[in-house]
DRENBA-677605 format. One line per field, with one value per residue (C-alpha): x, y, z. Coordinates in Angstrom, 2 decimals. Example, Ala and Ser with C-alpha at 12.3 -4.5 7.8 and 13.67 -1.06 7.14 Angstrom:
x: [12.30	13.67] $
y: [-4.50	-1.06] $
z: [7.80	7.14] $
% end
This chain:
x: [9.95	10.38	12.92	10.15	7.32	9.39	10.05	6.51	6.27	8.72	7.35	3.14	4.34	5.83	2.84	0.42	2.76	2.39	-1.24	-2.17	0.60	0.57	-3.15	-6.11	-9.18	-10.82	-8.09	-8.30	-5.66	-2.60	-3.39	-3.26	0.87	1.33	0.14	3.66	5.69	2.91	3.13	6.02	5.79	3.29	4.79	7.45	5.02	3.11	6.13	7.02	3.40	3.68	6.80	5.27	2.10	4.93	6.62	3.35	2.29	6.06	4.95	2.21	4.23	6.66	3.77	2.52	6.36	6.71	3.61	5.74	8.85	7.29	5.90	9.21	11.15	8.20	8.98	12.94	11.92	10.29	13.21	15.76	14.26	13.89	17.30	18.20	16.83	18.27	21.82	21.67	20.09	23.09	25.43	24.11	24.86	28.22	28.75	27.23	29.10	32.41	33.19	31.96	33.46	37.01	35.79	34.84	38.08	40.50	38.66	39.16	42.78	43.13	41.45	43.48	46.58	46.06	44.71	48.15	50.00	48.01	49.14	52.99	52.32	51.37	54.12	56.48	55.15	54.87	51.25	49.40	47.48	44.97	47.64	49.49	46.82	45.83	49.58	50.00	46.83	47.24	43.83	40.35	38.60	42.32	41.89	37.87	38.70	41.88	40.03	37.43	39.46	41.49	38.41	36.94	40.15	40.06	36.16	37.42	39.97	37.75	34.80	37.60	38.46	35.18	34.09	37.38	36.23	32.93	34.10	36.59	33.47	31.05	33.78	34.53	30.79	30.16	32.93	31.79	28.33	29.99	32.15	28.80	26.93	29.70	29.52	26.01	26.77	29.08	26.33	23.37	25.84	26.41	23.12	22.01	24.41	23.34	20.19	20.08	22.31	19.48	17.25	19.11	19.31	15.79	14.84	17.16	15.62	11.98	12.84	14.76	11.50	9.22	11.66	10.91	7.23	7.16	9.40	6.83	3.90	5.16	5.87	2.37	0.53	3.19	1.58	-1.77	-1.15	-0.55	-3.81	-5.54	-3.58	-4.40	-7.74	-7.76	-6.37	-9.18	-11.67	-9.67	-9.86	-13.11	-13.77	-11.74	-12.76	-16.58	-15.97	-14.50	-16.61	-20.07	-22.34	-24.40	-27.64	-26.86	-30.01	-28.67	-30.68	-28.57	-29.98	-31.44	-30.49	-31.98	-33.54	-31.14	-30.31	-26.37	-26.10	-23.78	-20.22	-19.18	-21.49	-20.35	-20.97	-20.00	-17.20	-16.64	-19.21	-18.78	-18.01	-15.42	-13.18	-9.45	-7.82	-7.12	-3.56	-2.51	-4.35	-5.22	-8.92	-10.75	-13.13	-13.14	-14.74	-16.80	-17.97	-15.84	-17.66	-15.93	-15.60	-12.82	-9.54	-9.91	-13.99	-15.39	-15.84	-18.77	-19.61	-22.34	-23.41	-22.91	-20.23	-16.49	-13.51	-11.66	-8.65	-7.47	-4.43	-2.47	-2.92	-1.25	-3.09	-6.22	-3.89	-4.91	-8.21	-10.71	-12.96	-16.20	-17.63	-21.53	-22.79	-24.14	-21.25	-21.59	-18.91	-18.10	-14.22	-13.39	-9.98	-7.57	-8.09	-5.59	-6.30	-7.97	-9.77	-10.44	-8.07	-10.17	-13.07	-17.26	-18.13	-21.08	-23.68	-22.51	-19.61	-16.45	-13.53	-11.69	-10.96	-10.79	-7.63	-5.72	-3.62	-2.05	-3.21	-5.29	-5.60	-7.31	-8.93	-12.09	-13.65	-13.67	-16.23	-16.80	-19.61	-18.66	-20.76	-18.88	-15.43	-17.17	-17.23	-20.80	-22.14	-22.51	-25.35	-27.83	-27.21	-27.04] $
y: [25.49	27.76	29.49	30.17	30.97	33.09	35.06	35.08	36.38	39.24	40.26	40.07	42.59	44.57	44.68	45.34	47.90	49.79	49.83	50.40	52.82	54.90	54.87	56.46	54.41	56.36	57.35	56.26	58.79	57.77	54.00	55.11	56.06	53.04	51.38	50.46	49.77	47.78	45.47	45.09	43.36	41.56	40.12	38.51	37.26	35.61	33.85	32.19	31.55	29.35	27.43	26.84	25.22	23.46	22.62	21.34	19.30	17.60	16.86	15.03	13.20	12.27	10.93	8.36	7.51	7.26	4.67	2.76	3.04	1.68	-1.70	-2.03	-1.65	-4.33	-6.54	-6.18	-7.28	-10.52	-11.25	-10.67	-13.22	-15.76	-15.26	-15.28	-18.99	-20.14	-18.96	-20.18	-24.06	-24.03	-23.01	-25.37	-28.81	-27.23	-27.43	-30.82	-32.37	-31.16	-33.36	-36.85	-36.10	-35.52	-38.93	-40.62	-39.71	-40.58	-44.35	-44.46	-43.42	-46.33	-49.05	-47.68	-48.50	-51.87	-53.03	-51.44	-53.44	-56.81	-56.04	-55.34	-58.76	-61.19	-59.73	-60.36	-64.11	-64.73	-65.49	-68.37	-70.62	-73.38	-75.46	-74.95	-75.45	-78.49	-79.80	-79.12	-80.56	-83.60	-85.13	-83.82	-82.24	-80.29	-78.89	-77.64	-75.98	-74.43	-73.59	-71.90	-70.19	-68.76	-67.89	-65.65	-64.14	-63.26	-62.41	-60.33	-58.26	-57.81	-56.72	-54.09	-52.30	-52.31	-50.40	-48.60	-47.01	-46.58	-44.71	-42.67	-41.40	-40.48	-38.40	-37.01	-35.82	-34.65	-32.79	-31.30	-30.52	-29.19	-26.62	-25.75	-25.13	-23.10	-20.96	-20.98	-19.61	-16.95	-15.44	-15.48	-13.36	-10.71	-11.02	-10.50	-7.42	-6.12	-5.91	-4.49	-1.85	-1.18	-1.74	1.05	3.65	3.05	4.03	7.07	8.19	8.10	9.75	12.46	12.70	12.88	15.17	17.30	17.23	18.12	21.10	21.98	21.63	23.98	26.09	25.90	27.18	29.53	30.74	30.24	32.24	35.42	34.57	34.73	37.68	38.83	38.96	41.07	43.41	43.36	43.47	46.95	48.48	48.02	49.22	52.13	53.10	52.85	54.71	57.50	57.57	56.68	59.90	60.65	60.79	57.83	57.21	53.41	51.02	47.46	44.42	42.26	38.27	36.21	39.47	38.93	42.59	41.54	39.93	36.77	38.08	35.75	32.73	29.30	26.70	26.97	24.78	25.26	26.66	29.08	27.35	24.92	22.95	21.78	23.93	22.94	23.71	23.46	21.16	22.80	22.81	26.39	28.57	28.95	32.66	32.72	30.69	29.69	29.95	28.30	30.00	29.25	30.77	34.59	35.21	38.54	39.54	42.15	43.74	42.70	46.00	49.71	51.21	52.24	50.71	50.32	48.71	46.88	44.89	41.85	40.66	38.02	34.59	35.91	37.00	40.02	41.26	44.38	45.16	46.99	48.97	49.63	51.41	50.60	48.21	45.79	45.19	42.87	40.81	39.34	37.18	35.06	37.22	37.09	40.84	43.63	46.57	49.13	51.42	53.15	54.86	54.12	51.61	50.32	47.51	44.78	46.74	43.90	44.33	41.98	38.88	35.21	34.09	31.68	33.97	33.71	30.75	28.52	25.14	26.63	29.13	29.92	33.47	33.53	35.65	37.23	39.11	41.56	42.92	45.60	43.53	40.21	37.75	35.97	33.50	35.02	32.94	34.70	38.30	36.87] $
z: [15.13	18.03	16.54	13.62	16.36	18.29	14.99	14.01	17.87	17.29	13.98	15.21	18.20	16.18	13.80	16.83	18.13	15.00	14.56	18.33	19.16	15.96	14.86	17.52	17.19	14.47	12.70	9.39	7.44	10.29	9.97	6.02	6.41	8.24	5.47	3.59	6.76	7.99	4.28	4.96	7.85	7.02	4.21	6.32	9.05	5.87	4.76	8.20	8.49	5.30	7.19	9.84	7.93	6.19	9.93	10.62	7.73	8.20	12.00	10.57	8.41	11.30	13.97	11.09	10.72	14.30	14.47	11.77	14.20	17.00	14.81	13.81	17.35	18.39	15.79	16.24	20.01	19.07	16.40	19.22	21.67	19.03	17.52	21.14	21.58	18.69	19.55	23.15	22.20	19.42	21.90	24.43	21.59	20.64	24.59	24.64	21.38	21.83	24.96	23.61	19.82	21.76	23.58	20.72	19.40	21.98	22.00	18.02	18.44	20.76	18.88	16.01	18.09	18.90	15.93	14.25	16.93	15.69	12.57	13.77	15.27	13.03	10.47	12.71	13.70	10.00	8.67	10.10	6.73	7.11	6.05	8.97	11.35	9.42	9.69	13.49	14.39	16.56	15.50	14.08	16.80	17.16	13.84	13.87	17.34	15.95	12.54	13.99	16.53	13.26	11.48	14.68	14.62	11.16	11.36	14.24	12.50	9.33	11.59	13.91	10.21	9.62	12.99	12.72	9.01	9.97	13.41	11.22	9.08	11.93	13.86	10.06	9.82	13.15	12.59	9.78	11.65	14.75	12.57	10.57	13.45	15.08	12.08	12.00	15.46	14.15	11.85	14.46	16.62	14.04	13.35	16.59	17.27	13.67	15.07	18.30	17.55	14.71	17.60	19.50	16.37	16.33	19.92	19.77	16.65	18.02	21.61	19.57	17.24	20.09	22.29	19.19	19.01	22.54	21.85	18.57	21.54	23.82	20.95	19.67	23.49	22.94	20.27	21.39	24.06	21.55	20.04	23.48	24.16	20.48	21.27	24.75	22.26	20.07	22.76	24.24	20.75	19.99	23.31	23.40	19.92	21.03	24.20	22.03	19.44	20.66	20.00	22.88	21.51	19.16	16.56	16.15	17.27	17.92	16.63	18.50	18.53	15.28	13.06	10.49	10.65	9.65	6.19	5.21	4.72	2.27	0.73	2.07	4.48	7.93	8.18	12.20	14.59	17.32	20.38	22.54	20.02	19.24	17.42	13.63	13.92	17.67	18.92	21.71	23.41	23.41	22.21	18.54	18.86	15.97	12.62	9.99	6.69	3.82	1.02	-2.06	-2.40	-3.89	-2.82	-1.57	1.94	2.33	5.33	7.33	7.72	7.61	10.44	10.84	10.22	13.40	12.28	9.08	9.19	10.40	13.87	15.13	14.26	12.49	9.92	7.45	9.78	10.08	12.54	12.08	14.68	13.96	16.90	19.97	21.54	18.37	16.42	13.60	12.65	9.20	9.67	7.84	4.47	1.35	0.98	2.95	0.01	2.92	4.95	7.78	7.65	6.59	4.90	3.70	4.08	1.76	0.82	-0.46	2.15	1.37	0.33	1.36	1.68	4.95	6.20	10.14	12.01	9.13	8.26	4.40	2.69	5.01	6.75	10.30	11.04	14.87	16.49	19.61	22.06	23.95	22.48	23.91	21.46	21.08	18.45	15.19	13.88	16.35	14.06	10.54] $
% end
C-alpha cells in the first residue's frame, strides 16, 4: 500500500504542479490546454484510487480475520495445557507401571521355576497313590495325617497353577495396557507438536498481518498529510486569485450567515456535517471541512451561485474539484465528482458543473461541499 500511496503521491504533485504552475488564477483558456495532459493524469490517479479502496476494503477483511486468529491462538492455548496434562499423568503411570510389571514378572518367573522343579521331582520319585500311603501306614491315625498331608499337597499344586495362569494373564493384559498407553503417548506427542507448531504459524501470521496494517497506517497520515497540505493550496489560490481579481469598487455584496443567499448544490441528505470527525477512510481524527450531501451515483452539481471558476480539476484527495470564487473573499468547493462540465471562466447561479461521482479520497458516491471565507473553510449550512 505505500508503494500505491506513494504513487498516488507522485502522480497528485504532478497534477497540482500543472494546474498551479501553468494556469494564473483567472485563466481560464491556459487551464483549457492543460486540459488533455491533465486527463491524463487523472485517469491514472483514478485507477490507483480504486486499489487503494480495494487495499482498504481487503484491510477490513483482514482485522475481522485477525479477531478470528486470535480466538483460535486462545483456544490452541487451552488445548495445549490440557493435552499437556494428559501426556504428563500418562507418562507419570507408564513411569509408575513399568517397575512393578518387571517385578511382578521376575516373582512369576520364579514361582514358575519351582513349581517346574516340583514337577522334575515327583517324576523322578515316582508318583505317590492313596494306595501307597494306605499300605505304609503303621496304623489309622498314620494314614488320615498322611492322607491329608497328600491332599494339601495336591490342593497346593492345583491352587500354584492356578495363581501361576491367572498371574500369566494379568502381566499379559497389563502388558497390553502399558503398550496402548505408550502409544496413546506417541499420538498425544505428535499431537501436541502438530499443534504448537500450528500455534506458531499462527502467531507469525498475525504479527506479519498487523506489522502490515501498521505499515497501511503510516501510509494513510501519509496521505492525510497531502490532503492537509492539499488544502493550504486551496486556501493560497483562492486567495491569490481574489487578491488579483477583486475590483476595487466591487458592487457585490457578501452574504451574510443563514440568508440562504447560496442554493443547495445537489439535492440529498447531509450524510456528514462540517466539523471534528474520523475520517471514513483513514481513520484519522480532524476536521471534515465541509458537508457531505448524499446524492446517487451520476446526479448534477449546480453552483450555488453566480462567480468564476478558479480552478477545475483533480486535487489530491477531493478528487475531480472546482472552486468558485463569488466576490468578496467567499468562495465555494464541489469535490469527489465523476465529472467536472466547466473549464474556467463565469458561471452561473444554478448552473450544473458537474457531476456526483467518489472520486480521490471517498468511502461512496456523495458531494463534499465547502464554504471559504478569504480560503478559510467555515460551515456551509450557515450560507445555504
Amino acid at each position: 500500500m505505500k508503494k500505491r500511496v506513494a504513487q498516488i503521491v507522485v502522480s497528485t504533485v504532478l497534477g497540482i504542479m500543472l494546474i498551479f504552475s501553468q494556469v494564473a488564477p483567472g485563466q481560464a483558456s491556459e487551464l483549457g490546454e492543460k486540459k488533455d495532459e491533465l486527463s491524463k493524469v487523472n485517469s491514472q490517479i483514478e485507477e490507483r484510487r480504486e486499489q487503494l479502496n480495494k487495499n482498504e476494503q481487503q484491510q477490513k477483511d483482514v482485522l475481522v480475520e485477525l479477531n478470528e486468529v486470535d480466538q483460535d491462538i486462545a483456544e490452541t492455548d487451552k488445548e495445549l495445557q490440557r493435552i499437556g496434562g494428559e501426556l504428563s499423568a500418562l507418562q507419570n503411570s507408564i513411569d509408575e507401571i513399568e517397575p512393578q510389571l518387571q517385578k511382578k514378572e521376575e516373582a512369576l518367573q520364579e514361582r514358575t521355576d519351582a513349581y517346574h522343579k516340583r514337577l522334575r521331582d515327583i517324576y523322578m520319585q515316582g508318583n505317590l497313590s492313596y494306595l501307597e500311603v494306605l499300605l505304609d501306614s503303621t496304623s489309622m491315625s498314620d494314614f488320615l495325617m498322611r492322607f491329608d498331608l497328600l491332599k494339601k499337597i495336591t490342593d497346593q499344586d492345583t491352587k500354584m497353577v492356578k495363581e501361576l495362569t491367572e498371574e500369566r494373564d494379568t502381566i499379559a493384559r497389563q502388558k497390553r495396557e502399558l503398550e496402548a498407553k505408550k502409544v496413546e503417548a506417541a499420538v498425544l506427542r505428535e499431537t501436541t507438536t502438530a499443534k504448537q507448531k500450528d500455534l506458531v504459524s499462527l502467531k507469525q501470521d498475525r504479527e506479519a498481518t498487523i506489522a502490515n496494517l501498521e505499515s497501511d497506517r503510516a501510509a494513510c497520515k501519509e496521505a492525510i498529510q497531502q490532503l492537509e497540505a492539499s488544502s493550504q493550496q486551496i486556501t493560497q489560490l483562492i486567495q491569490q486569485h481574489q487578491s488579483k481579481n477583486q475590483p476595487s469598487n466591487s458592487s457585490y455584496s457578501p452574504p451574510s450567515r443563514g440568508t440562504g443567499r447560496y442554493i443547495w448544490p445537489a439535492s440529498g441528505p447531509i450524510t456528514s456535517p462540517y466539523g471534528m470527525r474520523y475520517h471514513p477512510v483513514t481513520g484519522v481524527y480532524k476536521l471534515h471541512t465541509g458537508i457531505d450531501i448524499g446524492a446517487p451515483y451520476g446526479a448534477s452539481i449546480v453552483a450555488a451561485d453566480a462567480g468564476t471558476v478558479i480552478t477545475a480539476g483533480w486535487m489530491n484527495g477531493y478528487g475531480n474539484t472546482v472552486i468558485i470564487d463569488h466576490g468578496g473573499g467567499y468562495s465555494t468547493l464541489y469535490a469527489h465528482m465523476s465529472s467536472i462540465s466547466v473549464g474556467g471562466g463565469g458561471v452561473g447561479k444554478g448552473q450544473v458543473i458537474g457531476y456526483v461521482g467518489s472520486t480521490g479520497w471517498s468511502t461512496g458516491p456523495h458531494l463534499h461541499f465547502e464554504v471559504r471565507i478569504n480560503g478559510n473553510p467555515t460551515n456551509p449550512l450557515g450560507y445555504l
